[in-house]
Steps between C-alpha positions, in 0.01 A plus 500: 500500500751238520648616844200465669520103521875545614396779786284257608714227527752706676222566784402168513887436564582719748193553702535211798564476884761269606513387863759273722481436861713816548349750260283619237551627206234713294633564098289806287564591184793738590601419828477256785555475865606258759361496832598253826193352632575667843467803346094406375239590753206338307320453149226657347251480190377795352337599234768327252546127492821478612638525857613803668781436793470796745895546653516530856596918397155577371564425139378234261601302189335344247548132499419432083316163445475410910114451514274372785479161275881464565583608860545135549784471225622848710476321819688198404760677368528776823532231759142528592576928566228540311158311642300290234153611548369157326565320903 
């Protein structure tokens, strides 16, 4: 019962999307991947709250905690790569 509080902390550690003018860089649980903004064709929303970025190869990633509400904290940080949909 105890280790549920620290498994939960753990997530709420290491689940987050980090992003530079150059790249991104989505963090799970176990893994995470870094991708050059070139290399994004576009974002989507699905069913999930977070953002998925679909690679210009067909594949997508889960960007954890990137929601619509903070594409403009996404585009500030991209360079303005990534449109705010608030203008």
């Amino acid at each position: 019962l105890l280790l549920i509080p620290v498994l939960f902390s753990l997530v709420i550690v290491r689940y987050r999307t980090t992003a530079d003018r150059d790249q991104v860089t989505a963090r799970g649980l176990l893994s995470s991947e870094t991708v050059r903004w070139d290399d994004i064709d576009g974002l989507r929303f699905g069913r999930r709250s977070w953002a998925l970025a679909r690679r210009r190869d067909g594949r997508e990633i889960s960007l954890p905690a990137v929601t619509f509400a903070t594409l403009p904290l996404l585009t500030a940080a991209s360079g303005g790569r990534v449109p705010n949909p608030y203008e």
